[in-house]
C-alpha positions in Angstrom: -29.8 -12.1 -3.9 -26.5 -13.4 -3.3 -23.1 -12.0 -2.3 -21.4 -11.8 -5.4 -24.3 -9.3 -6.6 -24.0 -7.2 -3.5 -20.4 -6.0 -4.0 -19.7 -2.8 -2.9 -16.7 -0.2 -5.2 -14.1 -0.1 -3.4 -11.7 2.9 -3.5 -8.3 3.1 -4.6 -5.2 4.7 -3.4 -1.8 5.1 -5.1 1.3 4.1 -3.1 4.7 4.9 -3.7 8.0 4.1 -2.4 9.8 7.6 -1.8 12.8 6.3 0.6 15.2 3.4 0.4 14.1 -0.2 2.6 18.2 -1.0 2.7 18.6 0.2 6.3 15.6 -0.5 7.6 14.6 -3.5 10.1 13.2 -6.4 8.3 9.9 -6.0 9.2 9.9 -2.8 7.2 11.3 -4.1 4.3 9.0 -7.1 4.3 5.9 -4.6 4.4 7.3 -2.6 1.2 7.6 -5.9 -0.3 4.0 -7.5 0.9 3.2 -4.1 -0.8 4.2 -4.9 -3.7 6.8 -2.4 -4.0 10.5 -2.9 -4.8 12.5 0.2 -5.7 11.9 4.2 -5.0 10.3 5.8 -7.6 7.6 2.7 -7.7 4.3 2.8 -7.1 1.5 0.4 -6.9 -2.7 1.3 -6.7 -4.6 -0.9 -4.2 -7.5 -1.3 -2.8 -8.4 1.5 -0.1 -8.9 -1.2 2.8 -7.8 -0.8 6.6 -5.2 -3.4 6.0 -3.6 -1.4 3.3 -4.0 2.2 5.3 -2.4 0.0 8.3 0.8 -1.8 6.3 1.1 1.7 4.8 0.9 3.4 7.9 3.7 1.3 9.3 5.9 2.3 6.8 4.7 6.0 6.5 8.4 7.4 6.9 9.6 5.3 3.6 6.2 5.9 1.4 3.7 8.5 0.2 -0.1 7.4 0.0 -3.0 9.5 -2.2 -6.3 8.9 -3.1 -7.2 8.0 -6.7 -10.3 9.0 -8.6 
């Protein structure tokens, strides 16, 4: 059986930009962007992976994060 066959659902979660990146260091504005987000009041689904949780994390004081179903 090969890998492609073997794939595993991955969850979701919902991000979304609650705060403002304008006065933030640029790191922190680069991980809203890498995100994908570019304005409060936006939100974006990824995947539920650690890398995700972790840029999230990083950023927890300018987003909100929540499981989807």
């Amino acid at each position: 059986m090969s890998k492609a066959a073997k794939t595993t659902e991955v969850g979701k979660i919902r991000v979304k930009q609650i705060k403002s990146g304008v006065s933030q260091l640029p790191a922190a504005r680069a991980t809203l962007r890498a995100l994908g987000l570019k304005r409060i009041g936006h939100e974006v689904i990824k995947d539920d992976r650690p890398e995700i949780r972790g840029m999230a994390k990083a950023v927890q004081h300018l987003v909100t994060v929540e499981e989807v179903k």
